[in-house]
C-alpha positions as CSV (number, residue, x, y, z in Angstrom):
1,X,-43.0,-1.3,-25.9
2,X,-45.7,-3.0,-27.6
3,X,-46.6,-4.7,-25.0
4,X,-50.2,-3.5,-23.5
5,X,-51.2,-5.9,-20.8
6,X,-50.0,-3.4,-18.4
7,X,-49.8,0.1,-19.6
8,X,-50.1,3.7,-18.1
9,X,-53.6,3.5,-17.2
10,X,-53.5,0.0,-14.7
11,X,-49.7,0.3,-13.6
12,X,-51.3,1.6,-10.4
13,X,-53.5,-1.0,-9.9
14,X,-50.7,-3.6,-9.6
15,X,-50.3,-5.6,-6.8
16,X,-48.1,-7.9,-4.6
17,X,-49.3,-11.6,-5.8
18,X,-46.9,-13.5,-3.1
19,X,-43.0,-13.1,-2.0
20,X,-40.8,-14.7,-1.0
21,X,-37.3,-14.9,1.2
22,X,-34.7,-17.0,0.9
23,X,-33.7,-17.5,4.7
24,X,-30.1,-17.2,4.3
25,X,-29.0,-16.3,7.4
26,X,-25.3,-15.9,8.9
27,X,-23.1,-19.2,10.5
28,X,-21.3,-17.8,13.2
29,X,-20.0,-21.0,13.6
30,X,-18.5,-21.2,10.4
31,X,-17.9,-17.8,10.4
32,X,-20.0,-17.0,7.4
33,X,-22.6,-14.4,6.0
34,X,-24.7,-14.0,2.9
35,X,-23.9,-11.3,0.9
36,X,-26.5,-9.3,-1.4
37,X,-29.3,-11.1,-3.3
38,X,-28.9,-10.4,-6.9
39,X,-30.1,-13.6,-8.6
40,X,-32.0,-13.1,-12.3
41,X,-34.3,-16.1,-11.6
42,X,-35.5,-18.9,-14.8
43,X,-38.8,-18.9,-15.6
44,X,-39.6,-22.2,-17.6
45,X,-42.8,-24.1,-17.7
46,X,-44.5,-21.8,-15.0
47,X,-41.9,-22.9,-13.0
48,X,-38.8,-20.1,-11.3
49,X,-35.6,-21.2,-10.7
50,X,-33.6,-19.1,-8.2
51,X,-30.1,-19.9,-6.4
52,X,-29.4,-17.9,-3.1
53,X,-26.5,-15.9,-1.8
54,X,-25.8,-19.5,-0.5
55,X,-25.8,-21.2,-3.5
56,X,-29.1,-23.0,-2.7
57,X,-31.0,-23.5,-5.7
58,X,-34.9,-23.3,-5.3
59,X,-37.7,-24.3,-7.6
60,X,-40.6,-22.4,-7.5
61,X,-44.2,-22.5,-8.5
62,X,-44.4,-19.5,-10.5
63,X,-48.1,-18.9,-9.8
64,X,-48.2,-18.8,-6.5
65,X,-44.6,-19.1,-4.6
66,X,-45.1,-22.1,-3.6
67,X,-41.8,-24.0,-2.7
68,X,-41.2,-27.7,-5.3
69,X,-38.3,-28.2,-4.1
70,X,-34.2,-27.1,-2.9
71,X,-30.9,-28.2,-3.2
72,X,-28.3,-27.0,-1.1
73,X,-24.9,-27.7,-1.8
74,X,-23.6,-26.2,1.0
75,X,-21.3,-23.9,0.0
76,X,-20.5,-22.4,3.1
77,X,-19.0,-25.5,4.7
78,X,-15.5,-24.1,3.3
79,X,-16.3,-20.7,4.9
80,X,-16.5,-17.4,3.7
81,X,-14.9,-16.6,0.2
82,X,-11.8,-14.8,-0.2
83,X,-13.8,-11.8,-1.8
84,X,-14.8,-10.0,1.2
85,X,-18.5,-9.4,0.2
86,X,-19.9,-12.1,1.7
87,X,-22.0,-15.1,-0.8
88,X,-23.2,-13.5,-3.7
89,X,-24.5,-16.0,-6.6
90,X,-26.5,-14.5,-9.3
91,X,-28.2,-17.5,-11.1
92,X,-28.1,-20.6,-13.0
93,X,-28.6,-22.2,-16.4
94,X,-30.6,-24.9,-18.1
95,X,-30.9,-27.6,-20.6
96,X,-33.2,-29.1,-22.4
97,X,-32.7,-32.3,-24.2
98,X,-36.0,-34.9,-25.4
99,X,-37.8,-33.7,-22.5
100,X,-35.4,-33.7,-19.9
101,X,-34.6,-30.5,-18.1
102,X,-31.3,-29.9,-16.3
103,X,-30.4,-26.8,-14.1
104,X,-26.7,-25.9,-13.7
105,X,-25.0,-24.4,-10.4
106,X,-21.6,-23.8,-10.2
107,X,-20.8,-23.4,-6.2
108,X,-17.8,-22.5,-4.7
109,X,-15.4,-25.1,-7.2
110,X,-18.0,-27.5,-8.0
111,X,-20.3,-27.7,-11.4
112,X,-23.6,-29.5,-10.6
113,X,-26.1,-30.6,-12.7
114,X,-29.6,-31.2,-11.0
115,X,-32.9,-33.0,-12.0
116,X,-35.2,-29.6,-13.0
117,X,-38.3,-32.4,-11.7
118,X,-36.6,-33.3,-8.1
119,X,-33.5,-31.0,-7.4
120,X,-31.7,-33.9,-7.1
121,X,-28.0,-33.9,-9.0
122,X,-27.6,-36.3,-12.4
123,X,-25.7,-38.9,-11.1
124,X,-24.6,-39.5,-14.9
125,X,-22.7,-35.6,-14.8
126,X,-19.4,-36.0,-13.5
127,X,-19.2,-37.5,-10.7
128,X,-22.5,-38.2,-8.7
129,X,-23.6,-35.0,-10.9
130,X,-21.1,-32.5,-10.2
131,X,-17.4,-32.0,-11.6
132,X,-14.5,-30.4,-9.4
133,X,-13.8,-27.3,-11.0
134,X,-10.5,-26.8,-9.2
135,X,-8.9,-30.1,-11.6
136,X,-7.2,-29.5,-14.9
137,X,-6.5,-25.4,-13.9
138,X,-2.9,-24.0,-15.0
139,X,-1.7,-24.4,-11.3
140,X,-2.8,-26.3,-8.1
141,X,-5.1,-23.9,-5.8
142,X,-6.4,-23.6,-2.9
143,X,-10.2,-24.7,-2.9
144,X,-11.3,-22.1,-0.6
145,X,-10.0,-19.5,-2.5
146,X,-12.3,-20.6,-6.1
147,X,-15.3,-18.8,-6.1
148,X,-17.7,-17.6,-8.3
149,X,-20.8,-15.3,-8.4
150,X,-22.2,-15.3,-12.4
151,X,-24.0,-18.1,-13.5
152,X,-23.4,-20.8,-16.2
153,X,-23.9,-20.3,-19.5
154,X,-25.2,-23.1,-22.0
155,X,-24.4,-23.4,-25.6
156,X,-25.1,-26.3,-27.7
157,X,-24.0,-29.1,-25.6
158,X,-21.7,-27.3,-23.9
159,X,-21.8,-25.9,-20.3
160,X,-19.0,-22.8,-20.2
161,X,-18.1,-20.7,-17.3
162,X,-15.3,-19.2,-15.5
163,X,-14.4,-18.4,-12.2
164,X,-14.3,-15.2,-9.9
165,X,-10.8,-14.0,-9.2
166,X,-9.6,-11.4,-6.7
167,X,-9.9,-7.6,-7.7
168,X,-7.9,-6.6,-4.2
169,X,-7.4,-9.8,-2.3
170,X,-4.3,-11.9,-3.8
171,X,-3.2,-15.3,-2.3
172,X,-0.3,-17.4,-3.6
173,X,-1.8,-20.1,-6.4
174,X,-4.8,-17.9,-6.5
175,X,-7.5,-19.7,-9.3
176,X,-5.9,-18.1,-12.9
177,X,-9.8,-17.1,-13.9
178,X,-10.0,-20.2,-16.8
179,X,-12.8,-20.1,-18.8
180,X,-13.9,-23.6,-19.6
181,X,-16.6,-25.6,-21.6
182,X,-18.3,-29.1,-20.3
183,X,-20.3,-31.7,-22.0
184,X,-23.8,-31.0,-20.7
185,X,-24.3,-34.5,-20.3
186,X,-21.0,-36.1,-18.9
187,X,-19.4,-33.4,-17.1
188,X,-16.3,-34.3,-19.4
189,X,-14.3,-31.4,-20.0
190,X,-14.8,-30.2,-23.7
191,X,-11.6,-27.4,-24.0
């Protein structure tokens, strides 16, 4: 690498600056459990943006850990996934647009687009700033059984992602895997 800031003579000398746990813990009542944490966190204006086994998205002060804010779109409310793992989520995306800064979570069947500033969602994205990915599919599904673990992707004006499907579990209308693009802005579905 070019890089030199850290190179084979300080790489020893590195240390722990601050951590940080996301406190996902299991719902025996709901009969849920976080799987594996295996999020690739945003870094954008010295600011991380993670998302949880949970689907909790947390903004964090890159510097120092330091908590800005979370959304939690509760996720587990319609219990465990079909997938047998447990809740694995592995990111999100953003959007930048004159100054405005969205993040984008897909959890469980819903697209959300929050406020990168508050956490809040964009009440101008779908509806009250999510869209229900279970409409417009091939067949009608079971919510439940939509899941996903891979974040978003963002192209242009255009918010694309798919959906997880079963590699051993098989139900009967099981979500047909779709991939599907949404204005960044409306939530409107784009093809």
């Amino acid at each position: 690498s070019a890089l030199s800031q850290i190179n084979r003579d300080n790489v020893s000398r590195l240390r722990v600056a601050w951590e940080w746990k996301t406190g996902d813990q299991p719902y025996k009542e709901l009969g849920t459990f976080p799987g594996a944490f295996q999020n690739t966190p945003l870094m954008i204006d010295g600011v991380l943006y993670v998302s949880t086994p949970y689907n909790r998205v947390v903004a964090l002060e890159a510097a120092t850990g330091r908590q800005i804010w979370a959304f939690d779109p509760k996720a587990y409310d319609d219990g465990q996934p079909a997938s047998g793992q447990g809740f694995i989520h592995r990111g999100v995306a953003a959007w930048r647009d004159k100054g405005a800064l969205r993040i984008f979570l897909n959890a469980r069947h819903r697209l959300i687009s929050l406020d990168a500033k508050t956490g809040r969602p964009v009440a101008s994205f779908g509806k009250y700033g999510e869209v229900d990915l279970a409409e417009d599919l091939l067949w009608p599904i079971n919510r439940k059984h939509y899941s996903n673990t891979s974040p978003p992707l963002v192209y242009g004006d255009l918010v694309i992602l798919g959906n997880g499907v079963g590699d051993r579990l098989m139900y009967k209308n099981d979500p047909p895997g779709d991939v599907r693009a949404y204005d960044v802005r409306t939530g409107a579905l784009r093809w």
